[in-house]
N, C-alpha and C positions, 0 to 999 in steps of 0.2 A: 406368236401372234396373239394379241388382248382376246380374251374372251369376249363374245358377243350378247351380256346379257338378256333375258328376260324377265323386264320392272315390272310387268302387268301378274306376273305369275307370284304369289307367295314365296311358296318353296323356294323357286329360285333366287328370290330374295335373302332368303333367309340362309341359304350356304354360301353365296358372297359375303353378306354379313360374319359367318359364323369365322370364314376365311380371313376379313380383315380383322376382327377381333386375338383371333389365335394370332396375327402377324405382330398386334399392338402388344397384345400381353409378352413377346419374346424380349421385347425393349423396352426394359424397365426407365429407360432413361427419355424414353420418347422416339417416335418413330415420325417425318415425314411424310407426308400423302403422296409424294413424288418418288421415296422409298417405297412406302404400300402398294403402291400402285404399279411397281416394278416387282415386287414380291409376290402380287399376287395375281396378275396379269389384266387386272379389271382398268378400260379404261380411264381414264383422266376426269372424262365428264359426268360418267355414272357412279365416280368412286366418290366427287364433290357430294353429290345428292345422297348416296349412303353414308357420309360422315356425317353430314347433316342432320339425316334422321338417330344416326348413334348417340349423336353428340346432345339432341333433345332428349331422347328417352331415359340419357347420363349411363349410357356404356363406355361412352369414350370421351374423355377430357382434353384441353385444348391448352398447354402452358406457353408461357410468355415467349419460347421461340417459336412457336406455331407448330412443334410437331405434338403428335397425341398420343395418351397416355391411357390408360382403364382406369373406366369414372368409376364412381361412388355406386352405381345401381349392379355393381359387379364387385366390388371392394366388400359391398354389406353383405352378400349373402351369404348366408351359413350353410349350416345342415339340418335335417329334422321339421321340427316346428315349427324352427325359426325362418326357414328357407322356405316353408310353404307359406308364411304370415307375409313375407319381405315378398313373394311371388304375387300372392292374392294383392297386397297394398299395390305392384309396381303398375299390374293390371288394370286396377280399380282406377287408378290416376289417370292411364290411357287411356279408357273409357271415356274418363270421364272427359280428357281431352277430347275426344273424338266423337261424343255428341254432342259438344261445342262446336267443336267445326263444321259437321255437316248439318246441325241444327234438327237432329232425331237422337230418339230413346237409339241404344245401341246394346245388344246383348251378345256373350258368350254361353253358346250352347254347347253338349259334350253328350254323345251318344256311351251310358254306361252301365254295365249289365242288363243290357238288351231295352233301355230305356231311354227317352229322351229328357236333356237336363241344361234349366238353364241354371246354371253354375255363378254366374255375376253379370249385371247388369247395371246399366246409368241413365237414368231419366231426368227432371226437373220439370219444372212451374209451367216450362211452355215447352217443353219435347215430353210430353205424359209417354209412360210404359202402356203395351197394348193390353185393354182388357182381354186376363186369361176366363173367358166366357166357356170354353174349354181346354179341357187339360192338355199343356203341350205333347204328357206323353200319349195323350188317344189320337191326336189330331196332326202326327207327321204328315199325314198325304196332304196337307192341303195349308199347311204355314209355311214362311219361304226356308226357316230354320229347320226343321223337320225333313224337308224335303233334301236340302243341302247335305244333312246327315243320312239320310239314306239312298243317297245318291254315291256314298264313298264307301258303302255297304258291298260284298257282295250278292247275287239273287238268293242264295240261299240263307243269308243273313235279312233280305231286305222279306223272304216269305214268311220268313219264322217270328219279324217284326208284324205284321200283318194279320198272322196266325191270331196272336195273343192283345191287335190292334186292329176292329174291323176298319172299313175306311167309310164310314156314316157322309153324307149330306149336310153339311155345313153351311155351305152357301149355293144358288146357281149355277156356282165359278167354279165350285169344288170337283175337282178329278175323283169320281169312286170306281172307276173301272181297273184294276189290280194290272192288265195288260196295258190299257192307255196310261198309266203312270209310269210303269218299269220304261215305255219306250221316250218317256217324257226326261226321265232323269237317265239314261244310255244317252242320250241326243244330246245332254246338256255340258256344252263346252267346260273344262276345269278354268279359264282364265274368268269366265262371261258369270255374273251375278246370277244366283239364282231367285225370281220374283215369285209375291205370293199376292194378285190383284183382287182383291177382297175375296180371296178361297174361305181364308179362314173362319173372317168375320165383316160384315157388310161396313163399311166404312174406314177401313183401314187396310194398306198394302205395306208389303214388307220386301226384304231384300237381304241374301245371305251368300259369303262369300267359303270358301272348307280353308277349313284353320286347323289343319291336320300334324297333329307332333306324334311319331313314330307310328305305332299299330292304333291309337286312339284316334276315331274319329270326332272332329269339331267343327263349330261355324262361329263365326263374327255376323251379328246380322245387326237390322233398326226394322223400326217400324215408323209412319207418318200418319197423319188423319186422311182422308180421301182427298178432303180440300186443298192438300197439298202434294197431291199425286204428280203433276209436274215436274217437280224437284227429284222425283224416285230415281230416277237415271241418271243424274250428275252425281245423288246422294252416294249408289251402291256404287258408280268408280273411285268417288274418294273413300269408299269402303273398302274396294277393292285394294286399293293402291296404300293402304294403311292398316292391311291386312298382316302385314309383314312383321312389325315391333313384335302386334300381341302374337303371335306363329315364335318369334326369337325368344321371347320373355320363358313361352313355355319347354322351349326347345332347349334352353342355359340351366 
């Protein structure tokens, strides 16, 4: 019986993925979707929407009989240097896709050695990056990235952040009570955005989804100006829902 995906979830995305990818790579000569899809037990209608997304990001190529093959974003990668530079570039392009699409600044952040990191990011003329007015690493309790990442934490991971990171007054908005945050991020669904509604900083909200490859924790988040606060809820499902690539990119 086909597996019953769930597209709202990353991770699960991303080992369907990893599934049809390992099925393409067996056949060098090209594989079928009607094949794949018999190989790998993923429906018909959810397998069209993940070659789609494959086939954008150039994991998987499309030859003139219409079965598929391993594209070029798989073909190039090396090892070493090279495969970190070919990583960082595939990233940056998605990015930069994906504050086109949803029309905001868009960052990856990376919880590393006990620190918060945004690692790459994509802005432009009219999606500006959020003023860092303070330091992302002091201010996890109260920005949506931050939170996301210490939300994947566990308590004695997320105390020992805390310890060496008071949780200061930022805004109104700002959660500084160490117990009403822990139950803030225990409460907070893995599929459901996490919001950050001018915690950080008065005029600006954000929205972060966990972008988690093996034991490292991560997030995919944007930020908007207030005046465009409306849009924050459609912005973090196409967040959500496009969580997936940059999760695979890191996971390959």
């Amino acid at each position: 019986m086909p597996l019953k995906p769930e597209p709202t979830t990353p991770f699960h995305s991303v080992q369907y993925a990893l599934r049809v990818l390992e099925t393409v790579s067996r056949h060098g000569d090209g594989v079928t979707s009607t094949q794949i899809s018999r190989k790998t037990g993923l429906p018909a209608d959810y397998l069209t929407s993940l070659l789609l997304t494959l086939r954008r990001e150039g994991y998987v190529e499309q030859v003139t009989d219409g079965a598929y093959v391993i594209g070029s974003s798989l073909l190039l990668r090396g090892a070493g240097t090279a495969r970190r530079q070919a990583l960082e570039e595939k990233l940056q392009q998605s990015l930069a896709r994906l504050r086109d699409s949803v029309g905001a600044a868009v960052y990856i952040s990376r919880y590393v050695d006990g620190e918060v990191r945004v690692t790459q990011y994509a802005d432009g003329p009219q999606t500006p990056a959020v003023n860092e007015w303070v330091d992302f690493r002091s201010s996890a309790h109260a920005s949506a990235a931050g939170k996301c990442l210490l939300a994947q934490l566990d308590r004695n991971g997320r105390r020992d952040h805390l310890a060496r990171h008071k949780t200061p007054r930022l805004t109104s908005r700002t959660i500084t009570n160490e117990k009403v945050l822990f139950s803030k991020l225990d409460s907070q669904p893995a599929t459901v955005p996490m919001l950050d509604l001018q915690e950080y900083a008065v005029g600006t909200v954000c929205a972060a989804v966990p972008l988690t490859a093996g034991s490292s924790a991560g997030c995919l988040a944007l930020s908007l100006p207030i005046e465009d606060a409306h849009r924050l809820r459609s912005a973090a499902d196409t967040l959500n829902r496009r969580a997936a690539p940059m999760l695979l990119s890191l996971a390959l």
